[in-house]
Structure formats: C-alpha cells, structure tokens
C-alpha positions in Angstrom: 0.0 0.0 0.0 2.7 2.2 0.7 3.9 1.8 -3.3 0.6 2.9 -4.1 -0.1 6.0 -2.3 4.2 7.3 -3.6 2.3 6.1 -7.0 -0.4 8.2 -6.5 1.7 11.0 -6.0 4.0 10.3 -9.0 0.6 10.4 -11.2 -0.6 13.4 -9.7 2.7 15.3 -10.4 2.8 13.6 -14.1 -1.0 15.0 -14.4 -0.1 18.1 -12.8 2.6 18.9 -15.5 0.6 17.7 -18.5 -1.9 20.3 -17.4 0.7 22.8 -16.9 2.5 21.8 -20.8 -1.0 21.5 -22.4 -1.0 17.7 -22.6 -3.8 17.2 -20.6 -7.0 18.4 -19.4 -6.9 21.6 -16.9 -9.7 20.2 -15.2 -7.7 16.5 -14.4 -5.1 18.0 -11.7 -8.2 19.4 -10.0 -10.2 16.5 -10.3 -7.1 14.1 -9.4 -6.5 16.7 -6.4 -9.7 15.8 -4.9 -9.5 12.1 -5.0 -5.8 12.5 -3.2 -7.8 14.9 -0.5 -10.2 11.7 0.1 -7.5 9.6 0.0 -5.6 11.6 2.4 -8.2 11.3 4.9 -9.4 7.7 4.7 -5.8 6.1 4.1 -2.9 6.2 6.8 -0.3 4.9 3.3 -1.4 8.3 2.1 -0.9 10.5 4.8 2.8 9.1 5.2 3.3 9.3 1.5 2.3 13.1 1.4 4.5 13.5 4.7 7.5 12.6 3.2 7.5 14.0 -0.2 6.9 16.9 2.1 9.8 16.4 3.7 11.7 15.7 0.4 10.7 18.9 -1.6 11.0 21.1 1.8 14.7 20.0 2.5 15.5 20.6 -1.4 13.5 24.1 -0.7 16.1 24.9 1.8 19.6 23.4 0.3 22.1 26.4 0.5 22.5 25.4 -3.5 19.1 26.2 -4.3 17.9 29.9 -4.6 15.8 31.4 -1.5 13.0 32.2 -4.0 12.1 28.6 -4.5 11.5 28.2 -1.0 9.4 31.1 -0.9 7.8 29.7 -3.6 7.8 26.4 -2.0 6.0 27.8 1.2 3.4 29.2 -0.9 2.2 26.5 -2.8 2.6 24.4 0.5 0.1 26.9 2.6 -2.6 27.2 -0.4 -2.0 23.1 -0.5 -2.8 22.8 3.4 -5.6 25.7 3.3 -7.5 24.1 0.7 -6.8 20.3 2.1 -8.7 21.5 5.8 -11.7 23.3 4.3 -14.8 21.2 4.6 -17.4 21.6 2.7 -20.6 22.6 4.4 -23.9 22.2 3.5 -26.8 25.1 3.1 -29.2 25.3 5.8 -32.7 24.0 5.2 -35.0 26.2 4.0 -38.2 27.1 6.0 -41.0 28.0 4.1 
C-alpha cells in the first residue's frame, strides 16, 4: 500500500505537468486533487506518502544550492495546499417556508 499511495503521488505530479505543458485536461489536476484529498483522509499509506515527499521537496526548498526564491515559492504552494486540504465543505441550511 505504501507503493501505491508514492504512486499516487507520481501520477498526480505527471498529471499536474501535462496540465501545466498542455498535454492534458486543466480540469484533471483538480479533479485528481480531490481524490488525493479523500484519500488523504481515509488512508494512513497516504498521509505518510504526502509527509515525506513533504519532507523531500522542503529540504531541497532549503539546500544552500538552491535559490531562496524557491523556497518562498515552496512555502506558498505548500500553505494554499494545506488551506484548501482543511476546508470542509458545508452544506446550506434547510430552507423554512
């Protein structure tokens, strides 16, 4: 299980640079987005996965070889990624007619 959720990952990234080149859908990185937010809350394999890729990218953010804009950039994309992965979607109140 633990292959599959790093798989999952790989895919997303592969989807979200088709998008990003034109090879793909724009709609498929959002769609594919929202199946790894499911994911991330129903599968422990997933959570871990996501953890350490976290890990990865954020110590390769912060390599003295690497330009401090990228980690900016980094800690951007990382804080919209965690915004949007917490929001729950609630629904309308009843209406009383």
């Amino acid at each position: 299980m633990r292959i599959v959720a790093l798989a999952e990952l790989v895919i997303f990234a592969r989807v979200l640079f088709g998008a990003i080149l034109l090879r793909n859908s724009l709609m498929m990185p959002i769609i594919y987005g929202n199946f790894l937010r499911q994911r991330y809350y129903h599968s422990a394999f997933t959570r871990d996965a996501i953890a350490i890729a976290d890990k990865r990218i954020t110590d390769f953010s912060r390599h003295p070889s690497v330009p401090p804009t990228v980690g900016q950039v980094w800690l951007r994309v990382r804080d919209l990624v965690v915004r949007w992965g917490s929001s729950t979607v609630v629904e309308p109140a009843a209406r009383r007619d």
